[in-house]
N, C-alpha and C positions, 0 to 999 in steps of 0.2 A: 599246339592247338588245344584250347581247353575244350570240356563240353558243348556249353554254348555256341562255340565257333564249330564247332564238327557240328550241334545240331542245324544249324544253319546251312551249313553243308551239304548235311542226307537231303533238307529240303529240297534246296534248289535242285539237288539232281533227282530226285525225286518226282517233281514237278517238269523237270527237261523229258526224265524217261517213261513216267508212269510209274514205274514198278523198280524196286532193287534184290540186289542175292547178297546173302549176310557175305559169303565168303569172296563175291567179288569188291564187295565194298569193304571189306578190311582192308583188304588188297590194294586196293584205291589212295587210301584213306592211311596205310601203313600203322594200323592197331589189328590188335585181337578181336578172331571172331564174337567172342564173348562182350568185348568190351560193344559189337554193332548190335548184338543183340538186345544187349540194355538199354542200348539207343535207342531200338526201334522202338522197346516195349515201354521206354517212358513218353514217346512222341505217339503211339496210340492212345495211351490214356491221356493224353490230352487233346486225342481225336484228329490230329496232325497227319497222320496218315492209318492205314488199315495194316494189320499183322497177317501173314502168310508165311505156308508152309514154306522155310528157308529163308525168307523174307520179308519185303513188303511193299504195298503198293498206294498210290497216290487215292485219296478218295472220290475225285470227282475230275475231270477233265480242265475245268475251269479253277484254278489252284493259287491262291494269293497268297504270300507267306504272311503271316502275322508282323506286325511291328517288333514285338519282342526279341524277333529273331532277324531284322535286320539291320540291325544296330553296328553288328559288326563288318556291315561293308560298306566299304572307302570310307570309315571312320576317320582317320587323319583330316580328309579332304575336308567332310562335312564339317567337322568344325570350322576349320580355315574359313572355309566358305562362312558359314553360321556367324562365324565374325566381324569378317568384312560386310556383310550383310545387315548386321545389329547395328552397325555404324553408321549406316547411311541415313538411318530414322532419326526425326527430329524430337528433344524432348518438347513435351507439352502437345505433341500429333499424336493421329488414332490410327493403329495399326492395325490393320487384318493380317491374322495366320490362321492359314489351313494345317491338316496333321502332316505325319511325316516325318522320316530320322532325319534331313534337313533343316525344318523348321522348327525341330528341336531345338537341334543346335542353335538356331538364329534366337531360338526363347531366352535360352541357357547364357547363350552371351548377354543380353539387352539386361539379365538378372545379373550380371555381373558387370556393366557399366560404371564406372564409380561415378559418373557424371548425374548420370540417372537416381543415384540415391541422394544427392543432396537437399536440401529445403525446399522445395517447392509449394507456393500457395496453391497451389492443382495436383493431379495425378499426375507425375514426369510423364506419364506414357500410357494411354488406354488401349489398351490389347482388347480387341474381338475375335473370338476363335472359337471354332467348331471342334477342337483337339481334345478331349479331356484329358491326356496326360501331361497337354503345356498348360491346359489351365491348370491342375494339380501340382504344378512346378513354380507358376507363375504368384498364386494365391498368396501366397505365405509373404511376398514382398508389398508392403506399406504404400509402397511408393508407386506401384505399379496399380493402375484399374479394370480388374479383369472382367469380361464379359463373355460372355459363354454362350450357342445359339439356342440349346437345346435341341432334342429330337431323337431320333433312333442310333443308339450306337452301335458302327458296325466294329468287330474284334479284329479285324484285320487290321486297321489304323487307329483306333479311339475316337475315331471322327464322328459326330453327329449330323444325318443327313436325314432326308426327307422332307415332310410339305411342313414341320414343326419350325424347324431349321431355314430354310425357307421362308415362312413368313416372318421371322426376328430380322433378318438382312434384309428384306425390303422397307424397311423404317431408318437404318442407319444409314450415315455418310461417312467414308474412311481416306482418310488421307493417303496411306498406304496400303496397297495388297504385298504379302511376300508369300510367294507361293512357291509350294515344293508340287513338281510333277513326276511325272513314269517317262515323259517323254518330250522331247522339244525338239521341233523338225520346222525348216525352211517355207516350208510349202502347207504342211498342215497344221504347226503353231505349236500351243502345248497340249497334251492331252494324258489322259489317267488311263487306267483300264478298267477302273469301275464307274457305271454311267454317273449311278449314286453321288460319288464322291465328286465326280468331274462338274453334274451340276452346279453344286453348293459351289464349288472352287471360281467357277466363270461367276454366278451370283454376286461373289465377295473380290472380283475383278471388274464388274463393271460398278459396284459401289464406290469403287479407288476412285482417287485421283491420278493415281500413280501406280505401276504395277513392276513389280521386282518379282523375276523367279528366279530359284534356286538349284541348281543340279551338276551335280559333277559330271564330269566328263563323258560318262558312260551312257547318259540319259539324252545326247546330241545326235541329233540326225537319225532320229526312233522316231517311229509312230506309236502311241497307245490306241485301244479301241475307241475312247471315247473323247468328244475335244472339250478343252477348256475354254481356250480363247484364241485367237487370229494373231500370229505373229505383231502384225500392227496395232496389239493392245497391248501390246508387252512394253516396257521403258528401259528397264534393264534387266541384265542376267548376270549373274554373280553365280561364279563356274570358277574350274580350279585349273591345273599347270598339265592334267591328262588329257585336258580338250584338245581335237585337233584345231591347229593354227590356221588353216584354209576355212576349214567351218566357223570358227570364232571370225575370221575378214566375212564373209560372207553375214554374218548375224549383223553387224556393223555395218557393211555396205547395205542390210535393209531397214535399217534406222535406230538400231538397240546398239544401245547403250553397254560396252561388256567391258566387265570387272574382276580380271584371272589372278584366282590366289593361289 
């Protein structure tokens, strides 16, 4: 486990407990107390959590881990997914992506299309996205025409939301949404945990034509706090080989479309 993957670590359990003890989390964790210490004290100064005597503790009840630091879970998946996913978009169609280590991926691939870079009298592909870190990925490709909504960026995802954000998507029309969420359930649809985000994301799902969400296995049969959109807005889901098989029958028996890589 490098760094980055152990900081990712102290997070989440940080976030599960509130609070941690240096010397039971080495223990955890099987390194040196010294090495958690350093831990902590480089995840304070970037305000990620608060330092305490032996330990440390979460800063606020309410705890999202930043993007940076969720990179490394179900990494394998999300590409896969991210793949299958790139593929399903038509050149010469206008895509919506929201932010996300999912919709990353699905950037990341569409950038590496070979289909997608040849000659076209148009943009192969016009991306609109609230991400700044897929527009920042996206930008540098010729062929691709990136659009961007503007508005307040929050650091937990690079996403820009708000009433900014907001009025740019009520003027487009998009062929495709591919939408990464926190959570996709039966009964209550998909949803985020931040109201902010979940907004803009339904916004950029009822401008679709077509609505693709993204999530691995572990995002099935969850609720988040706040919704996106009604299962029956959804077209497909592009999900990976950890999903359960009764829930995946079940997503299909209520009209979605599902694609396990």
């Amino acid at each position: 486990m490098n760094r980055y993957e152990r900081w990712t670590v102290l997070l989440e359990m940080i976030a599960e407990t509130g609070q941690l003890d240096v010397e039971e989390t080495a223990e955890k964790l099987n390194v040196s107390t010294a090495t958690i210490r350093r831990d902590f004290d480089a995840l304070a100064a970037q305000q990620l959590l608060t330092r305490t005597r032996g330990g440390a503790a979460a800063h606020s009840v309410s705890y999202d881990l930043p993007l940076r630091y969720k990179v490394a879970q179900h990494a394998p998946e999300k590409q896969r997914i991210g793949a299958a996913a790139a593929a399903l978009l038509t050149p010469g169609s206008t895509v919506g992506l929201n932010g996300g280590t999912t919709t990353t991926e699905v950037a990341r691939a569409l950038a590496a299309r070979a289909d997608l870079s040849a000659e076209h009298r148009g943009p192969a592909l016009t991306v609109v996205t609230n991400a700044l870190n897929i527009a920042h990925e996206l930008v540098v490709r010729p062929h691709l025409h990136v659009v961007t909504t503007g508005g307040s960026a929050r650091a937990q995802s690079y996403e820009l939301v708000g009433p900014v954000a907001v009025a740019m998507l009520e003027q487009v029309a998009l062929d495709t949404a591919v939408l990464g969420v926190d959570a996709l359930d039966l009964v209550h649809g998909a949803s985020a945990h931040s109201e902010g985000e979940a907004a803009i994301n339904r916004l950029i799902a009822e401008k679709a034509a077509q609505v693709v969400v993204v999530a691995d296995g572990s995002k099935l049969g969850k609720r988040a706090f706040a919704r996106i959109c009604p299962l029956n807005r959804i077209d497909v889901l592009v999900t990976d080989s950890t999903a359960a098989p009764d829930l995946l029958t079940r997503f299909s028996e209520a009209g979605v479309r599902v694609v396990k890589v």
